[in-house]
C-alpha positions in Angstrom: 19.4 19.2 -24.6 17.9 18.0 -21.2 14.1 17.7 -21.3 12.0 17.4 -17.8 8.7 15.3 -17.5 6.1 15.4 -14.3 5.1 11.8 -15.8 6.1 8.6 -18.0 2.9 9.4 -20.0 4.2 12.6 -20.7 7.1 11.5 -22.5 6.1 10.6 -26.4 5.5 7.0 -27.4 8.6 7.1 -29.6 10.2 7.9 -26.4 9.0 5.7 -24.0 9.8 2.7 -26.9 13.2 3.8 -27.5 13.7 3.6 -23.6 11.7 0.0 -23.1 14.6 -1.0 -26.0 17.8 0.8 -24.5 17.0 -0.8 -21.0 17.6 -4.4 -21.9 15.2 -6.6 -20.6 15.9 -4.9 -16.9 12.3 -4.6 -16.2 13.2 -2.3 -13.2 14.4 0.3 -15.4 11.2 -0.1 -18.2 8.7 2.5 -18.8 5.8 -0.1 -17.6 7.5 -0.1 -14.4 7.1 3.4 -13.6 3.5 3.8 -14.7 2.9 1.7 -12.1 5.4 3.4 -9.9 3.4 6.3 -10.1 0.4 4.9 -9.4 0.7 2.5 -6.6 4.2 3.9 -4.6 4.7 7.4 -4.4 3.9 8.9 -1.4 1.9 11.5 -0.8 4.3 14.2 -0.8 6.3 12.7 -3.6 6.9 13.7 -7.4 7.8 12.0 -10.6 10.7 13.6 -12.5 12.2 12.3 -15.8 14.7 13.5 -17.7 15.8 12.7 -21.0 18.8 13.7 -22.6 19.0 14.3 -26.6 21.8 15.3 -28.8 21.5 18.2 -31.9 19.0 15.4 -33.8 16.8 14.7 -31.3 18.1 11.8 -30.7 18.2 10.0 -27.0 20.9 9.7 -25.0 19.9 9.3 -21.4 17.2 8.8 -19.5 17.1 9.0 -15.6 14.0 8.7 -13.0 13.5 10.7 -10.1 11.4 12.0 -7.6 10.9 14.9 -5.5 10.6 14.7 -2.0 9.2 17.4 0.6 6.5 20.0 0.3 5.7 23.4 -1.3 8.6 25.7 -1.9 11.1 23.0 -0.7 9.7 20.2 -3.0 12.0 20.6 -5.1 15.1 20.9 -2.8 16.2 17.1 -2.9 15.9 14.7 -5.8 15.9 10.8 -5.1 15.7 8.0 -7.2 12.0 6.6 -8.6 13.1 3.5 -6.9 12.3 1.9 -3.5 12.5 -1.6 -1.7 10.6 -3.3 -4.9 13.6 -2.0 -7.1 15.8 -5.1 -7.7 18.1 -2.8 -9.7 18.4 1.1 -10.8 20.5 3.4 -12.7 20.8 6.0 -15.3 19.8 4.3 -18.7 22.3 5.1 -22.3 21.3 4.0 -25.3 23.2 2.3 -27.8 25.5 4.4 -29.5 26.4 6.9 -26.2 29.2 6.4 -24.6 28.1 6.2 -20.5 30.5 8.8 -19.8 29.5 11.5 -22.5 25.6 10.7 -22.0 26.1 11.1 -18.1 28.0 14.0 -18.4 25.1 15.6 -20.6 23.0 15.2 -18.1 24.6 16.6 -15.0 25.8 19.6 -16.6 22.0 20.1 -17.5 20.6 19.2 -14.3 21.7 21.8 -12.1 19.9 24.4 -14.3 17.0 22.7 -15.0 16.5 21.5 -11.1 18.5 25.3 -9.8 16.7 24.5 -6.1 18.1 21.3 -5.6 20.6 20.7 -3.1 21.1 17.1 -3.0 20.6 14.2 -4.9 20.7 10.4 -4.5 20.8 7.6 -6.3 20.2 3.9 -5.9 20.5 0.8 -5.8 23.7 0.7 -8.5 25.7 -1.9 -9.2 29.4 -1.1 -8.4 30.9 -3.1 -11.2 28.3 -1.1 -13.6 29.7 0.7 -16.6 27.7 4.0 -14.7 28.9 3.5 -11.2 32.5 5.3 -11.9 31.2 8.3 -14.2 28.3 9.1 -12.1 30.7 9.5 -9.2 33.3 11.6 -11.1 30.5 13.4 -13.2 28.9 15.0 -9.6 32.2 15.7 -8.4 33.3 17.4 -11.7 29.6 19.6 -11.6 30.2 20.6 -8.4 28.8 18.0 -6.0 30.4 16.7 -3.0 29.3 12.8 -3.2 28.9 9.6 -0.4 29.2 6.6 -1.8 27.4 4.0 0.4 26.6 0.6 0.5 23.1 -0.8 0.1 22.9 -4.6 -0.3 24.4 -8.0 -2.1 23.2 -9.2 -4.7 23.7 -12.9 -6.0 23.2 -14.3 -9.6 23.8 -17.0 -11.8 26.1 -15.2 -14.7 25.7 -18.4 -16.5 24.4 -21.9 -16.7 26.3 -23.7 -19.9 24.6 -27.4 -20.6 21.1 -26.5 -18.9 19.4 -27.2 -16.0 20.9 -30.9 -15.7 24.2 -29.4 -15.8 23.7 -26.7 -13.3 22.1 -28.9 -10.8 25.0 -31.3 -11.1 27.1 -28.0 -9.9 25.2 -27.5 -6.6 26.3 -27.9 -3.0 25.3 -31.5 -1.8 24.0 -30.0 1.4 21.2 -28.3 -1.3 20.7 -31.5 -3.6 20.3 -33.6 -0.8 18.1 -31.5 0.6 16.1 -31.6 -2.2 15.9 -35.5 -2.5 14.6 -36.0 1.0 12.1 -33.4 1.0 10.9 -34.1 -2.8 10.3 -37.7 -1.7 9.2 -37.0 1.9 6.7 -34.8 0.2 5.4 -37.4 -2.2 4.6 -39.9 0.0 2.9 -38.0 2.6 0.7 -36.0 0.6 1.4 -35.7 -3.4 3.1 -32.4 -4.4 2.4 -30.7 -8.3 4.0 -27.8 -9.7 2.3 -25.3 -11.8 3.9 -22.2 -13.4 1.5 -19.6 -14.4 2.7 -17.3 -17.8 -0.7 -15.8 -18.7 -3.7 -13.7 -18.1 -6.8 -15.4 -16.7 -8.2 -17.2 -13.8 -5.0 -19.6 -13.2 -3.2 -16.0 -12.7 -5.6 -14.8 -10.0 -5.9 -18.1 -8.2 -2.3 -17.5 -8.1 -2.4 -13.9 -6.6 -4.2 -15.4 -4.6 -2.7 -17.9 -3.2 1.0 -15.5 -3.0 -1.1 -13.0 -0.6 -2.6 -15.2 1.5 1.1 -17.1 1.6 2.8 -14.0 2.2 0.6 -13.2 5.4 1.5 -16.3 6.9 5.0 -15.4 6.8 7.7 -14.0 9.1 8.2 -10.9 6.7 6.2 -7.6 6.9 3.0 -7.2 6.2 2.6 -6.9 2.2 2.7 -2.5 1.9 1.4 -2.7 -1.6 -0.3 -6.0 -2.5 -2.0 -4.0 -5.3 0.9 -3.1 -7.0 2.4 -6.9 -7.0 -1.2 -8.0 -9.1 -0.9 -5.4 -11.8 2.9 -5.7 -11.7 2.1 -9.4 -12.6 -0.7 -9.1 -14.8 1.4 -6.5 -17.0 4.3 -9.3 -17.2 1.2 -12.0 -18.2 0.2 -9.8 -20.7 3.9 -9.3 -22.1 4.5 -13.1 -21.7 7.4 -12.4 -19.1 5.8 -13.8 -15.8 6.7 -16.8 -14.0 4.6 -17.3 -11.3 5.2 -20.7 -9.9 2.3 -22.2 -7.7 3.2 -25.8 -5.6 0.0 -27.7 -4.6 0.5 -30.5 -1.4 -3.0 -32.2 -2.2 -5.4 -29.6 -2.9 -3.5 -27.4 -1.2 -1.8 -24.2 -2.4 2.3 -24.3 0.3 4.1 -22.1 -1.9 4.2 -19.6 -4.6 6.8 -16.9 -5.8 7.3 -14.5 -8.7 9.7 -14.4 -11.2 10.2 -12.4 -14.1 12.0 -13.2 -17.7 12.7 -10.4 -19.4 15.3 -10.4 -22.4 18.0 -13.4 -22.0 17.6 -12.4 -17.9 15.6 -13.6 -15.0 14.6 -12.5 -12.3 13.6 -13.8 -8.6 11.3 -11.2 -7.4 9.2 -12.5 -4.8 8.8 -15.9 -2.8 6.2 -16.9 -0.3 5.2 -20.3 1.1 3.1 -21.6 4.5 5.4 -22.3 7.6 3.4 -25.0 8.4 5.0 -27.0 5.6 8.4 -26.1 6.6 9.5 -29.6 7.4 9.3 -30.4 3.5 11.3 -27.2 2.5 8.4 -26.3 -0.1 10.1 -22.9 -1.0 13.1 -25.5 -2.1 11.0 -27.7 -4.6 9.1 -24.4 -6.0 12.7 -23.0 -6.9 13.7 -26.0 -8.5 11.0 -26.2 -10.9 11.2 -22.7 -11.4 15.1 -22.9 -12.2 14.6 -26.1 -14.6 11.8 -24.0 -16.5 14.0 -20.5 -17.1 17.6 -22.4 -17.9 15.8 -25.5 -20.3 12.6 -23.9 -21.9 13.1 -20.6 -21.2 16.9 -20.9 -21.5 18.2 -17.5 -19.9 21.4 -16.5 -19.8 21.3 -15.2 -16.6 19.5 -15.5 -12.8 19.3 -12.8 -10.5 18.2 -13.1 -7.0 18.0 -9.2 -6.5 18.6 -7.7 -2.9 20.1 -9.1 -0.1 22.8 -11.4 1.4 20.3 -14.5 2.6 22.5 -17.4 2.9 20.3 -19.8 0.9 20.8 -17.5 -2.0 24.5 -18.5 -2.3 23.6 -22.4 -2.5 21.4 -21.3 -5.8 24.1 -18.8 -7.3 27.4 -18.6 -7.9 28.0 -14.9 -7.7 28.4 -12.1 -5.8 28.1 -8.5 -6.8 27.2 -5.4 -4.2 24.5 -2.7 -4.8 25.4 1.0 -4.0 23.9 4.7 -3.4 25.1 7.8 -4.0 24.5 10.8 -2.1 25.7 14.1 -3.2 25.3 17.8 -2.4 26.0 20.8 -4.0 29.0 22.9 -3.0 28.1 25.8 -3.3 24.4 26.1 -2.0 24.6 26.8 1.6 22.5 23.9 2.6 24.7 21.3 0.5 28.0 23.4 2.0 26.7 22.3 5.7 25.7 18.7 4.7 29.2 18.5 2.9 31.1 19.6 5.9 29.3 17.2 8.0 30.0 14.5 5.9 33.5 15.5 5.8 33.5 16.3 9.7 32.2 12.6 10.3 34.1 10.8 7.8 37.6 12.6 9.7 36.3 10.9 13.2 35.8 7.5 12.2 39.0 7.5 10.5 40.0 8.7 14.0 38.5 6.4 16.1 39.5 3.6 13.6 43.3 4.4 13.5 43.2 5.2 17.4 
């Protein structure tokens, strides 16, 4: 049985429990992380849709976040994912004890008839290598969809880090560790440099806000869409003891922040900032260092992710490579999902064109 729900709230605390458990520390995927979702990044014409799949006991089996995109009658003609360019990851959550082919083939042979409108559907970012990607692609194509797997970004991690911090640093590029040593001691003489890693509530946490907004302004990247979200984001990880948000003082002042995340045996880089003015001691460098020394020795994770994209600095910190995929798909045999498929199918026939000559 496939129930709906127009909010996280709406599903029952046993629920929303059972899911926080099932998604394994992947805080992207958590029921806290939609709440907020809701609240902070839907846009205006936007809906929340969840669905959660449960077998003849009541038990769950799936779970799987949407949204609906459009307006009035045609709302509900297209489902995307309740993810965006904060998601680090996303996917259709089973829970222990469902195989992920059986729990995702409950759900889309449920989905058409509780969602009869919708012509197309998307999902992303997935990780290729999950154990999802496969039978979410064969599922829609079993139910009826016509589907266009695309890519969406690289994503680099440390799988592993036997022996610590000392032993992982001894693993690095030289190009990195020297780096380091320069700057580190450049940094030292001319002005003093402290680290500080903030894991709770209170005023050390909003001097560190702060100190990441301001940061972030300064920088090259776009202007921060949703600052608001990033504070309660953190204060909810303070408040769960999963934030890491590392603060590097030159003097008495504030060069570099960034947000991380520890969640289960996992963490994760979510969000670095630092003043271009102190470029020529690498201060986003030193922060990361700290940072990595805190997760693999006191922390001691399992596993660093460095979410979205293919920056080449990330590889110097990593050692892994894995790709993040969508999938779009449209119904056969709606006439609006007939069209899209054909012009999929029409495009995909003149690149192989063009590419073969």
């Amino acid at each position: 049985m496939l129930q709906r729900f127009d909010s996280i709230t709406d599903i029952s605390p046993e629920y929303r429990e059972a899911i926080l458990d099932a998604s394994s520390g992947n805080p992207f995927i958590a029921p806290s992380w939609f709440l907020l979702f809701e609240r902070y990044l839907l846009e205006s014409k936007e809906r929340p849709r969840y669905y959660l799949l449960l077998d003849t006991d009541k038990k769950p089996q799936a779970f799987l976040a949407l949204k609906l995109s459009g307006a009035g009658k045609r709302q509900a003609d297209k489902l995307r994912p309740l993810s965006n360019f904060y998601s680090g990851h996303y996917d259709l959550l089973t829970f222990p004890g469902t195989a992920p082919s059986a729990a995702i083939d409950g759900v889309l042979s449920s989905l058409s008839a509780v969602e009869g409108r919708c012509w197309q559907l998307e999902l992303k970012p997935l990780l290729r290598n999950s154990p999802t990607w496969a039978p979410l692609d064969l599922g829609l194509r079993r139910y009826g969809w016509y589907t266009e797997p695309y890519f969406c970004h690289g994503n680099w991690i440390l799988p592993s880090a036997e022996g610590g911090f000392e032993a992982y640093w001894e693993r690095r590029p030289s190009r990195l560790k020297n780096t380091f040593r320069r700057r580190r001691n450049r940094m030292q003489t001319d002005l003093g440099y402290d680290v500080e890693i903030v894991q709770c509530a209170g005023a050390r946490l909003e001097l560190g806000l702060k100190a990441f907004t301001r940061l972030y302004s300064l920088s090259w990247k776009r202007k921060e869409p949703h600052p608001q979200f990033i504070a309660e984001w953190c204060r909810e990880l303070a408040g769960e003891g999963r934030l890491r948000l590392g603060i590097l003082f030159a003097g008495a002042h504030i060069v570099a922040a960034q947000i991380w995340a520890v969640s289960g045996s996992k963490a994760y880089i979510f969000k670095l900032a630092h003043d271009p003015g102190f470029n020529h001691y690498s201060p986003g460098t030193l922060l990361t260092h700290a940072l990595m020394e805190h997760v693999l020795d006191i922390d001691r994770v399992h596993e660093v992710d460095f979410l979205t994209g293919d920056d080449s600095y990330k590889q110097d910190w990593m050692t892994l490579r894995r790709e993040q995929w969508g999938i779009r798909a449209y119904r056969i045999n709606s006439l609006r999902g007939a069209l899209a498929t054909l012009s999929c199918r029409l495009r995909k026939g003149f690149r192989k064109r063009l590419k073969h000559g």
